[in-house]
NUFINU-169426 format. One record per residue (C-alpha): residue in one letter; y, z, x. Coordinates in steps of 0.05 Angstrom, whole numbers, padded with zeros to 5 digits, always signed. Layout:
<recs>
AYZX
...
</recs>
This chain:
<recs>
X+00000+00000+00000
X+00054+00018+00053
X+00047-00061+00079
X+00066-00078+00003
X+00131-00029+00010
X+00140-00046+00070
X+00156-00119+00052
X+00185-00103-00019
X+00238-00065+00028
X+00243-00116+00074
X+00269-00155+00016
X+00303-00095-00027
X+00345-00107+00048
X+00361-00179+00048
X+00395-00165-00023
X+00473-00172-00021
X+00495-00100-00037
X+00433-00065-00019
X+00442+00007+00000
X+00438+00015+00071
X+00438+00079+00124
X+00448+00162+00083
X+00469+00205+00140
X+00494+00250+00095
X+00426+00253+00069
X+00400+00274+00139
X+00452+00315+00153
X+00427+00346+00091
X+00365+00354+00117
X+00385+00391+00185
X+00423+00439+00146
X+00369+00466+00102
X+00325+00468+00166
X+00378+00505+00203
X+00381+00555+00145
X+00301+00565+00157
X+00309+00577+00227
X+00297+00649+00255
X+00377+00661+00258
X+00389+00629+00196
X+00388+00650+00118
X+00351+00719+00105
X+00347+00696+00034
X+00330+00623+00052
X+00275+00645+00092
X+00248+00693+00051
X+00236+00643-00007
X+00164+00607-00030
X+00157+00556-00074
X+00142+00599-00133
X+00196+00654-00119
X+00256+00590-00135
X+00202+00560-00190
X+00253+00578-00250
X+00316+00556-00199
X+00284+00483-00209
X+00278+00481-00281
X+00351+00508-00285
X+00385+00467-00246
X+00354+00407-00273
X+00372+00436-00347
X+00441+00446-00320
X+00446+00375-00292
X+00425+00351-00361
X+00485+00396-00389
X+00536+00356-00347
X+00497+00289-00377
X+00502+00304-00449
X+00578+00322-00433
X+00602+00261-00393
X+00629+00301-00343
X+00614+00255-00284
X+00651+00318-00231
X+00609+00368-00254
X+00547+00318-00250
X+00552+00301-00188
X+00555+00374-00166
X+00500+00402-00210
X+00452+00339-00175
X+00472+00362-00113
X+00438+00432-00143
X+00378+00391-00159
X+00375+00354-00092
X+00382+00426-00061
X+00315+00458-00103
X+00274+00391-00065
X+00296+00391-00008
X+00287+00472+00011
X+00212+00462-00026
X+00211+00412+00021
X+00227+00450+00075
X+00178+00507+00055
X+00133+00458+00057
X+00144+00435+00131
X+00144+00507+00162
X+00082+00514+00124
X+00059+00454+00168
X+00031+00425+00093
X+00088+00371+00087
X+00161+00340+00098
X+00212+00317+00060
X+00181+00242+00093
X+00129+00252+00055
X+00161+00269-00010
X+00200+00204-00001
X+00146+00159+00026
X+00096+00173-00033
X+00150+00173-00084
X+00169+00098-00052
X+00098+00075-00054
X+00100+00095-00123
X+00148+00075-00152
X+00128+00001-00120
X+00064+00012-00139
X+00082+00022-00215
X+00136-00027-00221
X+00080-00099-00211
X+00134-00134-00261
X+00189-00131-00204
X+00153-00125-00136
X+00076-00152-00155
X+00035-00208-00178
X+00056-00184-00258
X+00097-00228-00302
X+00161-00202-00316
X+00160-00152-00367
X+00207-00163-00431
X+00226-00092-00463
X+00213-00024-00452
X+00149-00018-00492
X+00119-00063-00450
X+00140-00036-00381
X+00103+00031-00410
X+00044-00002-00424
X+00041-00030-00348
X+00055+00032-00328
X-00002+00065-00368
X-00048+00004-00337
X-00023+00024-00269
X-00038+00107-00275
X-00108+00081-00305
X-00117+00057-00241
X-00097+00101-00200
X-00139+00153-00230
X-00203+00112-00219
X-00179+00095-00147
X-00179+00166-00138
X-00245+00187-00174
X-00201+00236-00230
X-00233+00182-00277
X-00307+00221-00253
X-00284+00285-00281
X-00282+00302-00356
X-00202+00289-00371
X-00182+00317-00437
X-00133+00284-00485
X-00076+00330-00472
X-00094+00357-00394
X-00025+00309-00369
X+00015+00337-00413
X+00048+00390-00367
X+00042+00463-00392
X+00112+00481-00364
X+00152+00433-00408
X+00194+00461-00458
X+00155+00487-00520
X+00184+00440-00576
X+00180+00378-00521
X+00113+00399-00503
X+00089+00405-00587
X+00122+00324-00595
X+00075+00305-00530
X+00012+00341-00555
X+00019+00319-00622
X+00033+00245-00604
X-00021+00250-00561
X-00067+00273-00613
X-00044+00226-00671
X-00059+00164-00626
X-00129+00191-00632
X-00131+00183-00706
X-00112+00258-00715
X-00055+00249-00760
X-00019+00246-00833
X-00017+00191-00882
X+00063+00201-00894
X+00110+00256-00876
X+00105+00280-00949
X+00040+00306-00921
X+00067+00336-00853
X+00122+00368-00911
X+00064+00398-00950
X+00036+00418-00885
X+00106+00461-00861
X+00104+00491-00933
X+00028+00523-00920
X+00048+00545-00862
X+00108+00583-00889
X+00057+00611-00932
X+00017+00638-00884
X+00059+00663-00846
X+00096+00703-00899
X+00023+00723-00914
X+00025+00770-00841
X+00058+00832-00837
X+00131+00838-00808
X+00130+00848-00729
X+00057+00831-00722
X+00027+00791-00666
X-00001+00752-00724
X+00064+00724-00759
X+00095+00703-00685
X+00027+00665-00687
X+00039+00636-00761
X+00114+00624-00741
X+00095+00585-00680
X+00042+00536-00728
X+00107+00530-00772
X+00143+00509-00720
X+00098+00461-00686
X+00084+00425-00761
X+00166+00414-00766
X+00155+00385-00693
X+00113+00339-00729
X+00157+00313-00787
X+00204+00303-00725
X+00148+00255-00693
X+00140+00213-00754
X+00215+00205-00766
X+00232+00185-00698
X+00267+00248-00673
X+00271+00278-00608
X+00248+00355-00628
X+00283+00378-00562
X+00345+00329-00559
X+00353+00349-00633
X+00356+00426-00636
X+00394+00419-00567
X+00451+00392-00599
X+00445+00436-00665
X+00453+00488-00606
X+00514+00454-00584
X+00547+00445-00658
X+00532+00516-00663
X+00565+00541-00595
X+00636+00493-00619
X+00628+00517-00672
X+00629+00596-00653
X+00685+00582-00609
X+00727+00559-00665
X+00716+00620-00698
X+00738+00662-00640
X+00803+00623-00623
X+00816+00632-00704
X+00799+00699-00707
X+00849+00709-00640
X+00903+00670-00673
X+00902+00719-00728
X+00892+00782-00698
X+00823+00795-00717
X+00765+00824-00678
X+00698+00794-00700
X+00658+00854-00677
X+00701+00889-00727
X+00699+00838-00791
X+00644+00836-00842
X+00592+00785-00854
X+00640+00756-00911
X+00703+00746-00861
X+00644+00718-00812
X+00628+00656-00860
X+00698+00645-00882
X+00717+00635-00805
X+00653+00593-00797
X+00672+00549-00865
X+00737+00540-00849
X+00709+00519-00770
X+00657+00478-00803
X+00715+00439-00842
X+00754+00428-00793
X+00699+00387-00749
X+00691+00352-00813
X+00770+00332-00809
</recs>
């Protein structure tokens, strides 16, 4: 494969415009090293790769943040936090003698060449999206039977990464399972589903382990009305978040403008301030 790379950059090269030399990318590089050193960081050095596991997931959250706002500053900063989290994992690595950042960047290369045969291979051109995924599927087929995973018993839902957020992680089991014929006729269904679900979980005593269970199979069967009607679970309740945090800081520069304390005010005051927020965003 690295011959195949090796010539697809020769060419990426020869491109007017290509990218050419990072040294700030290098110089990058030294400085995380230097902060590993003996003389360097005490907290840099004392890290592992599972101590800054959550520091990963929250930058990248973060980065997303600056996405959703279209505030190209704080984006580039916050992927500069992102860059950070790989490169000092990548540095971990290297003290540990188990890998460098190289590496990271050579396989990730060969990938990505690997996986793209409609721009660099023998593949005609691909014409959308949906078809690009589908080489891409053919391509990880591969690659697992290459690699012998294809000899082991592989589940329906084993790629689907256990760390991903819970509502994105319901929409990618349940996908996954309704391409294998486990599915509703209509969303009508899915609907009656969410209402037995309520059921049963206002069946279960308050503060049991067993209603958290009941509310977590309601909340996985909405996931699935989602699914049907084309909605991002995640991307959706993200940005009810958001409506809700505009809307709550309405409410406190309204409650400042008049004088009033909203630690102080009843729940009646509370939902005039939020109706008269609410309006407002409607104007």
């Amino acid at each position: 494969m690295s011959q195949i790379a090796d010539r697809v950059d020769a060419e990426n090269a020869a491109r007017p415009g290509a990218p050419a030399a990072h040294p700030e990318f290098d110089r990058l590089v030294r400085t995380m090293w230097r902060l590993r050193q003996p003389d360097g960081c005490p907290w840099d050095r004392e890290q592992t790769h599972r101590s800054i596991t959550k520091n990963m997931v929250e930058e990248a959250y973060e980065a997303v943040e600056a996405i959703e706002a279209d505030d190209t500053a704080h984006l580039v900063e916050e992927l500069g936090d992102v860059l950070e989290q790989v490169v000092l994992h990548a540095q971990i690595a290297a003290d540990e003698g188990a890998f460098a950042i190289d590496d990271v960047i050579h396989g990730l290369n060969e990938k990505l060449v690997r996986r793209h045969p409609h721009v660099f291979g023998e593949h005609a051109a691909a014409g959308d999206g949906g078809e690009v995924q589908d080489i891409w599927d053919e391509v990880k087929a591969a690659e697992r039977a290459a690699s012998g995973e294809d000899e082991r018993p592989q589940g329906l839902l084993d790629s689907v990464p256990r760390s991903l957020p819970a509502l994105m992680q319901a929409q990618k089991i349940s996908k996954r399972a309704a391409k294998a014929g486990f599915e509703w006729e209509t969303v009508a269904d899915i609907w009656d589903k969410v209402a037995e679900e309520r059921t049963e979980f206002e069946r279960e005593k308050p503060g049991s382990e067993e209603r958290a269970l009941e509310f977590g199979d309601l909340l996985f069967a909405l996931v699935n009305v989602a699914r049907r009607e084309g909605i991002d679970a995640e991307e959706a309740l993200a940005a009810s978040n958001r409506k809700f945090r505009a809307r709550w800081s309405r409410m406190e520069s309204l409650a400042r403008e008049e004088g009033v304390d909203l630690e102080l005010v009843g729940t009646s005051a509370l939902n005039g301030l939020w109706d008269r927020a609410k309006a407002e965003e409607k104007r």
